[in-house]
VEXVEXLUM-465551 format. One record per residue: residue in one letter; x, y, z of N, C-alpha, C in turn. Coordinates in steps of 0.001 Angstrom, whole numbers, plus 500000, padded with zeros to 6 digits. Layout:
BEGIN
AXYZXYZXYZ;...
END
This chain:
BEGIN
X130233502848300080129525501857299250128651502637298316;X128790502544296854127954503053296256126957502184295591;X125595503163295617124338502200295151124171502938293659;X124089502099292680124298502105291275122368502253290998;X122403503853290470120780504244289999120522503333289105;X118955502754289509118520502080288485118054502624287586;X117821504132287268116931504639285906118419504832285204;X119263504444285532120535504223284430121078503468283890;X119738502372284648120338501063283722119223500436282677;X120207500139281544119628499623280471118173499040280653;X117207499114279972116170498407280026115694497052279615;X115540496145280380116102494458279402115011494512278987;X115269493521277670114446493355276430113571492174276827;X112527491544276719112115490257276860112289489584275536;X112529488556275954113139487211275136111878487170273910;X112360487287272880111456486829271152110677485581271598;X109740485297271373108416484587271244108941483737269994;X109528482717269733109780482731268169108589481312268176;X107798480402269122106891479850269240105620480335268512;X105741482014269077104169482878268371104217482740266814;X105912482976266470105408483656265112105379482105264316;X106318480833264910105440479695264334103908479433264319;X103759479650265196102215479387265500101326480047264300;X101798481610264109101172482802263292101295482319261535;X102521481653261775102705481134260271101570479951260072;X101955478740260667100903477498260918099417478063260253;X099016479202261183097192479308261098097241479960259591;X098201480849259511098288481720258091098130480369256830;X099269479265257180099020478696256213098008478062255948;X097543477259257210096319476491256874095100477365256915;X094893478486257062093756479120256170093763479038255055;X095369479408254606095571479202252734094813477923252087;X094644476835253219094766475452252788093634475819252359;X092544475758253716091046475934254045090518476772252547;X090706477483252268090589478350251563090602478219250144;X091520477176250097091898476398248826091105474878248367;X090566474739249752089250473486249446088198473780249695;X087864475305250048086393475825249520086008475865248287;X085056475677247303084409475598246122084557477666245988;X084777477671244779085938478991244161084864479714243941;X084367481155244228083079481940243899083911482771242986;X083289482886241974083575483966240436082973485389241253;X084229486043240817084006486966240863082683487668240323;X082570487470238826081953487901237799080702486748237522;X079246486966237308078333486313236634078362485499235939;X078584483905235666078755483125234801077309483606233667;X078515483164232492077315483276231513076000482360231134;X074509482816230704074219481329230924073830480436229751;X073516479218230121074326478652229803072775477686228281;X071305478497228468070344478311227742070236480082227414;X070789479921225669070395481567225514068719481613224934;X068396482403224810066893483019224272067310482360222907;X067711481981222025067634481873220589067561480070220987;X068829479368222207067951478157222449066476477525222872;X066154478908223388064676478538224111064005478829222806;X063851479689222040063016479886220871063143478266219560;X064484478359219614064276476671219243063948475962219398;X063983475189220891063433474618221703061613474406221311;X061008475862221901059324475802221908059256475500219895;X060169475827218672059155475375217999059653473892217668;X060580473496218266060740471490218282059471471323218898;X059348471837220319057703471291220623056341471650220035;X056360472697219375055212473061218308055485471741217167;X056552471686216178056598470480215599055837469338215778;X056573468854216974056155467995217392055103467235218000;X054257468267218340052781468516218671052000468384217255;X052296468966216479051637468889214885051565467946214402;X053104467258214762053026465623214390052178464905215108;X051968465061216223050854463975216888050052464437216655;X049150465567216258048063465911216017047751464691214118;X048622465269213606048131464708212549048085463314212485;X049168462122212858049225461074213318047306460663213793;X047409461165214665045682461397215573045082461452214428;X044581462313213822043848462403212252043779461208211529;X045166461396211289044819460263210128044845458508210684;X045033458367211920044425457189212536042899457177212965;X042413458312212824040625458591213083040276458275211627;X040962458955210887040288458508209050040600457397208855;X041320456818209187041389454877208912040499454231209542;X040503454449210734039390453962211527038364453938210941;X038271455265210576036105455526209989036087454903208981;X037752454875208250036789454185206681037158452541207062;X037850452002207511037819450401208255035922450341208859;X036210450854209342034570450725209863033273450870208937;X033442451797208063032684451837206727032485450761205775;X033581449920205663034283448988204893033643447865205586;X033991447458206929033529446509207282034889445370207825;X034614444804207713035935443939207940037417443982207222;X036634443957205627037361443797204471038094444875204137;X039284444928203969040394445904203623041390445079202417;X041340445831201180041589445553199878043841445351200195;X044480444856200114045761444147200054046269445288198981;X046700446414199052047151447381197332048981447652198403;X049612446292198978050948446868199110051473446800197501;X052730447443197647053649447881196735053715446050195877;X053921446050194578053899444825194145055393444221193484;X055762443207193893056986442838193618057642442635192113;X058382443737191802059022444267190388059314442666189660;X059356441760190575059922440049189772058276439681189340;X057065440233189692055747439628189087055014440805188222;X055380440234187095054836440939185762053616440145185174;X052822440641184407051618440131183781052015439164182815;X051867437875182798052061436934181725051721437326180084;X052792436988179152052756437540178290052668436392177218;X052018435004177717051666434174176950050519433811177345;X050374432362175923048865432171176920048698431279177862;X047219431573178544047642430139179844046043429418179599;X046072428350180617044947427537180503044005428410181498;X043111428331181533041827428785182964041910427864183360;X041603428292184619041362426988185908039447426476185980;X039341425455185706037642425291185674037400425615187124;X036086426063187049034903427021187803035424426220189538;X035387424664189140035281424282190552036589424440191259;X037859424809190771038867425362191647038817426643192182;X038475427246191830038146429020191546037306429306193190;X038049430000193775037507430092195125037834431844195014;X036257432897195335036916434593195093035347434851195771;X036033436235196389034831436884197017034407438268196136;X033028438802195972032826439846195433032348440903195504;X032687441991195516032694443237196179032004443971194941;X030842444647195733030381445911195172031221447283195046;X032168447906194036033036449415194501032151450586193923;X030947450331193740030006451367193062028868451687194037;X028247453123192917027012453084194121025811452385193183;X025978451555192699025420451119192099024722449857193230;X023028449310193276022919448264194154022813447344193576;X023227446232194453022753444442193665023417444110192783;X024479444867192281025315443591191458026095443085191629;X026832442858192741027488442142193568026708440695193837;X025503440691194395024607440188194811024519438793193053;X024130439780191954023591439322190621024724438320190336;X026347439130189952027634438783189540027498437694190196;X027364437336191757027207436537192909027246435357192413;X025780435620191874024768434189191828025167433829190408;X025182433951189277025712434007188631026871433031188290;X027966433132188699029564432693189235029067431582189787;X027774431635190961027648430036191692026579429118190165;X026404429428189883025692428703188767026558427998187947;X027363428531187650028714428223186815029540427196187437;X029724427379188459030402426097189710031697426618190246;X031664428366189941032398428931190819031941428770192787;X033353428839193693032773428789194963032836430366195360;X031696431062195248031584432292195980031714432582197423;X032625433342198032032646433652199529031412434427200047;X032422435355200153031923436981200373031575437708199170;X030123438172199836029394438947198765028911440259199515;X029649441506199389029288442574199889029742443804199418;X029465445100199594029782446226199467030874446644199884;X032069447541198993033272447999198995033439449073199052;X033727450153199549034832451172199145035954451505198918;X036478451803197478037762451343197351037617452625196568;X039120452750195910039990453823195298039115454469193976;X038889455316193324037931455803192712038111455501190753;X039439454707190648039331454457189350039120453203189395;X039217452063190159038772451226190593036909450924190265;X036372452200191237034852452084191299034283452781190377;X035428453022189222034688453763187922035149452807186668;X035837451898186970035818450655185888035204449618185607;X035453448929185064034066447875184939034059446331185817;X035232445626186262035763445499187435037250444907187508;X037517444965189106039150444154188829039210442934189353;X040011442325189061040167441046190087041534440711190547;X041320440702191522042752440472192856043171439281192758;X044633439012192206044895437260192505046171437572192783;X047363436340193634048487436031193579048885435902192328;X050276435748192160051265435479190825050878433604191057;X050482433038192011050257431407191371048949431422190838;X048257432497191117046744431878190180046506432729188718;X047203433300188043046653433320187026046260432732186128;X045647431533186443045236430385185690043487430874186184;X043372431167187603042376431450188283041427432487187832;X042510433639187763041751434579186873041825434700185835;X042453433705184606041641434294183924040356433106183610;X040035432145184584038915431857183922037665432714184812;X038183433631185275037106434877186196036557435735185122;X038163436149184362038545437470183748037344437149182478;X037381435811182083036774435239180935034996435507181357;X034684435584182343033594435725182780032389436910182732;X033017437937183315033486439591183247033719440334182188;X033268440493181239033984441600179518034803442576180249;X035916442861179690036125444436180002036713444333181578;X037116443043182295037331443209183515039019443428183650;X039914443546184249041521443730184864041869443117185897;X042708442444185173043742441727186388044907442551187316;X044614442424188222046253443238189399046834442119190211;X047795441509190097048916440606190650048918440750191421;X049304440109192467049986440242194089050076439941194566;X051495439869194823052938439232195164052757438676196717;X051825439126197604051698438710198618050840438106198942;X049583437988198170048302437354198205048744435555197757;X048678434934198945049228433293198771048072432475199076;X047140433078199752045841432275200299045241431273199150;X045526431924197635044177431251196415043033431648196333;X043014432523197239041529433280197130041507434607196281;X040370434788195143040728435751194724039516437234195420;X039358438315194455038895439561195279038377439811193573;X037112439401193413036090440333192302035904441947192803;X035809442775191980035713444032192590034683444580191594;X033216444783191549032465445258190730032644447444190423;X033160447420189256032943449065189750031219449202188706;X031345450797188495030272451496187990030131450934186664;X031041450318185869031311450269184002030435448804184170;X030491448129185063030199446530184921028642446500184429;X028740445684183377027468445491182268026858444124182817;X027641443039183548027196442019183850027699441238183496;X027654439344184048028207438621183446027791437916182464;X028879437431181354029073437100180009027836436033179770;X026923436256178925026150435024178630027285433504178253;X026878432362178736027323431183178453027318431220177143;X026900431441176137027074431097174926028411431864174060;X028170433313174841028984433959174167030911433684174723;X030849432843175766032383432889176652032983432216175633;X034643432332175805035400431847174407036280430638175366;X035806429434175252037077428503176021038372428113175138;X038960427320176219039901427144175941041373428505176570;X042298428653176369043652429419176277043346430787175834;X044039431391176809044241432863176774044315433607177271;X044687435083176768045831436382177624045054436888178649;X045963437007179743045378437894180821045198439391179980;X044528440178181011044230441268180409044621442340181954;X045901442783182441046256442953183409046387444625183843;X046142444963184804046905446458185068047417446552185966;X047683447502186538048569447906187651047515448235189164;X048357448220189982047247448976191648047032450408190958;X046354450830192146045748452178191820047093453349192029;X047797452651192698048656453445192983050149453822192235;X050078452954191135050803453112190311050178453583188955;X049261454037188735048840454386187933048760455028187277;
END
C-alpha cells in the first residue's frame, strides 16, 4: 500500500472572494458620491470680490453725501432765522405764469372801499409803513397788516411794489395811483384779493388828494426780483 507524500501535492487555492471586491467597488463608489455632494473647496484663493478702487469710491459717495446733508442743514437754519426775523409773513415770489402779462390797456381802479392790502416796511427806514398805513385808511382803503419786512434788496431800494393776482389789477392800480413811482408784480397764484404794499427806501409818501389823476389807466408793472 502506498501512502502518497503530501509535500507533493499541489497546494489548493482558496476560492475568490468575488463578494469583497463587490463590496470594495460599492464603498469606492459611494465615496465618489459623498464626495460629489460635499460643497467643492478651490484649490486656489477666490478673488475678491470689493477691490480697493471700490472701497475708495464707496467712502467718497459717503463724503458726498454727508456734504449734502450738511448743507441741506444750513440752509434750513438760514430759512428758519430769516422766517423768524420776518415774522409770520413770507412774501409769495414763486415763478409767475408765462399766460399773465402786464395789461397793456387801460383799466378802471377799483374804489378805495374794495381794495383790501397789507403794508410792509422793506427799508431801514422807520414809520412809514405805519404813515402809508394811515393814510390809505383815510381814503377808505381796508388796511390789514402793518409791519416791517425783509425782502430782496432791489425791492427795499425802490420806492415801493405792490403784490396782486392777475384778477385784481383793477385793485392795484387804484393803490399804484396812490404811491408815485410805485410797481406792479402779478401773481398767478395769489387768488385771496388781498394785495401786499411793500414800502422800500425811494418811497417819498403818499400822493396828496389833490394831486391823484382819476379816472382810467396803465398799470405801471415789473417783474419778481428774480427775474430781473
Amino acid at each position: 500500500m502506498s501512502v502518497k507524500n503530501s509535500d507533493s501535492m499541489p497546494a489548493s487555492t482558496p476560492p475568490e472572494d468575488h463578494d469583497a471586491e463587490t463590496r470594495n467597488t460599492d464603498e469606492h463608489n459611494t465615496g465618489e458620491r459623498n464626495i460629489g455632494e460635499d460643497r467643492v473647496v478651490a484649490s486656489e484663493p477666490l478673488p475678491l470680490l470689493i477691490t480697493e478702487q471700490d472701497q475708495v469710491v464707496a467712502k467718497r459717495a459717503r463724503a458726498w453725501v454727508m456734504a449734502g446733508l450738511i448743507a441741506l442743514s444750513v440752509a434750513g437754519a438760514t430759512l428758519g432765522y430769516v422766517w423768524w426775523q420776518r415774522g409770520t409773513w413770507s412774501p409769495d415770489f414763486r415763478a409767475p405764469n408765462p399766460a399773465v402779462v402786464c395789461p397793456v390797456w387801460s383799466l378802471t381802479p377799483a374804489e378805495p372801499r374794495e381794495v383790501t392790502l397789507n403794508v410792509f416796511n422793506a427799508s431801514q427806514r422807520e414809520g412809514i409803513a405805519t404813515d402809508a398805513a394811515n393814510h390809505l385808511r383815510e381814503r377808505g382803503f381796508d388796511v390789514k397788516t402793518v409791519r416791517n419786512a425783509t425782502l430782496d434788496p432791489e425791492t427795499a431800494e425802490s420806492v415801493a411794489m405792490i403784490y396782486a393776482g392777475p384778477e385784481d389789477t383793477g385793485k392795484a392800480l387804484a393803490v399804484q395811483k396812490q404811491i408815485p413811482g410805485s410797481q406792479v408784480v402779478l401773481q398767478p397764484d395769489r387768488t385771496n384779493g388781498i394785495l401786499d404794499l411793500a414800502l422800500g427806501v425811494k418811497y417819498k409818501g403818499v400822493a396828496p388828494v389833490e394831486k391823484i389823476r382819476h379816472g382810467n389807466g396803465m398799470l405801471n408793472c415789473t417783474k419778481p426780483w428774480f427775474e430781473r
